[in-house]
Every structure is written in C-alpha cells, then in structure tokens.
C-alpha positions, 0 to 999 in steps of 0.5 A: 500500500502506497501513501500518495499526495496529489495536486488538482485532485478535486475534481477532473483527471486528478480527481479521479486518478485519486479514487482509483488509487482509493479503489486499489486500497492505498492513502490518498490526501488530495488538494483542493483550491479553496474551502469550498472545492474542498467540501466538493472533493470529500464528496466526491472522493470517498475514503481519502485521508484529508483534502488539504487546501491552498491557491497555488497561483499564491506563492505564499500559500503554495509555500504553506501547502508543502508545510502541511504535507510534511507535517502529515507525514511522508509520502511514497508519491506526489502527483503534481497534478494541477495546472490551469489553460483557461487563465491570464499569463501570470496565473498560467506561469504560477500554477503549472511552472512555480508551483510545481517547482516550490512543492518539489524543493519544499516536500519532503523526497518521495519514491515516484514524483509524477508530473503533468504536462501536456502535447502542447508543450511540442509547441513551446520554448523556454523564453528563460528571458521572461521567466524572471522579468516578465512572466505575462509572456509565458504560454501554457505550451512554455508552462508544460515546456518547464515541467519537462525540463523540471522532470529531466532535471529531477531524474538527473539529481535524484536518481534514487527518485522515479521521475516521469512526466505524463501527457494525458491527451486532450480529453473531455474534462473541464479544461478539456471540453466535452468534445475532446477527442482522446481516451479519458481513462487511458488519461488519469490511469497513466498517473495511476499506474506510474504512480504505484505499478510493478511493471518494469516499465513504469519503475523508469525515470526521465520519461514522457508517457502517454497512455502507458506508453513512453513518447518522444517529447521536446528536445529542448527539455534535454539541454541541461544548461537551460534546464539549469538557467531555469532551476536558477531563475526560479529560485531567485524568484521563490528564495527556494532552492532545488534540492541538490 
C-alpha cells in the first residue's frame, strides 16, 4: 500500500486518478483550491485521508501547502497534478511552472514524483528571458515546456527518485471540453499506474508517457544548461532552492 499526495485532485483527471488509487486500497490526501472545492472533493472522493487546501497561483500559500504535507507525514508519491489553460499569463506561469517547482524543493523526497504536462508543450520554448522579468509572456505550451525540463532535471539529481512526466491527451474534462477527442481513462490511469505499478516499465525515470506508453517529447527539455538557467531563475524568484 502506497501513501500518495496529489495536486488538482478535486475534481477532473486528478480527481479521479485519486479514487482509483482509493479503489486499489492505498492513502490518498488530495488538494483542493479553496474551502469550498474542498467540501466538493470529500464528496466526491470517498475514503481519502484529508483534502488539504491552498491557491497555488499564491506563492505564499503554495509555500504553506508543502508545510502541511510534511507535517502529515511522508509520502511514497506526489502527483503534481494541477495546472490551469483557461487563465491570464501570470496565473498560467504560477500554477503549472512555480508551483510545481516550490512543492518539489519544499516536500519532503518521495519514491515516484509524477508530473503533468501536456502535447502542447511540442509547441513551446523556454523564453528563460521572461521567466524572471516578465512572466505575462509565458504560454501554457512554455508552462508544460518547464515541467519537462523540471522532470529531466529531477531524474538527473535524484536518481534514487522515479521521475516521469505524463501527457494525458486532450480529453473531455473541464479544461478539456466535452468534445475532446482522446481516451479519458487511458488519461488519469497513466498517473495511476506510474504512480504505484510493478511493471518494469513504469519503475523508469526521465520519461514522457502517454497512455502507458513512453513518447518522444521536446528536445529542448534535454539541454541541461537551460534546464539549469531555469532551476536558477526560479529560485531567485521563490528564495527556494532545488534540492541538490
């Protein structure tokens, strides 16, 4: 039985991601945004530990966040599942690249770390020039570009850490849409199942996987300079350090 944190996990992929890990018998804290969305996910999430709440578009309460997960315990895996499309610049660049970043230096080091980008971060570039300076000029595609570099550079100093990065597919959610056109299933058991799977091919680090499949993704991510220029920058933002 694993012990799993999950981000976003109130309602679409993260959501039900959680009850199926629940429906396999292991601990489950899932996170909401507020007070209210926290009253909709014990609802909607039978048998969690706790729901846990912060707006991870505020640094301050992402930083807080990370304090109440270590204080509940350890976990074994940390699915960072929350991100925002349909959203200003500066919201975009503070769910999907800082909050991610601030909870994985400040979280206590799990087994499996699981990250959500997207097909869209093909489309993206580091623009490491704004990350600082100006963050309204960040796309989501950049945001999921970031998380890949974060994956890849999470693989390269913690090989200890199983450490992948997930595509889910466009698939009907809220972010979504109804008409979206992939596998809605296939979408929330690849975190599944990275998160907790035996099988040989989950138990890898520095993978881009969709639907349970490994896939090519940006080669940008592989630069290991930019990847550093980027720990940097966003350390110098959060006053955090990644953790060597």
């Amino acid at each position: 039985m694993a012990r799993i944190f999950i981000t976003g996990s109130a309602d679409g992929l993260g959501q039900m991601s959680a009850q199926l890990l629940l429906e396999q018998g292991h601990q489950v804290i899932i996170h909401a945004r507020n007070a209210e969305r926290r009253r909709d996910a014990l609802k909607k999430t039978s048998g969690a530990v706790d729901v846990l709440t912060a707006d991870l578009s505020r640094t301050e309460e992402t930083k807080t966040l990370a304090e109440k997960v270590n204080q509940s315990g350890s976990f074994d895996v940390v699915i960072h599942n929350a991100g925002v499309y349909h959203a200003s610049a500066k919201e975009i660049f503070a769910v999907n690249t800082l909050a991610p970043y601030i909870l994985t230096c400040l979280i206590q080091k799990p087994k499996r770390l699981i990250y959500l980008s997207s097909g869209l971060h093909l489309q993206g570039r580091p623009n490491l020039e704004y990350v600082k300076e100006n963050s309204d000029r960040i796309s989501y595609s950049d945001s999921k570009l970031h998380i890949m570099m974060i994956t890849l550079a999470l693989a390269r100093k913690w090989p200890d850490v199983y450490c992948n990065a997930v595509n889910p597919g466009w698939v009907p959610t809220k972010m979504g849409g109804g008409n979206a056109p992939d596998n809605l299933q296939k979408g929330y058991e690849t975190q599944a199942w990275l998160a907790v799977s035996n099988d040989e091919r989950a138990q890898v680090s520095g993978r881009y996987f969709f639907h349970q499949k490994e896939s090519s993704y940006n080669p940008i991510a592989d630069d290991v300079t930019l990847q550093e220029k980027l720990l940097t920058q966003l350390r110098e933002i959060t006053d955090i350090s990644f953790p060597g």
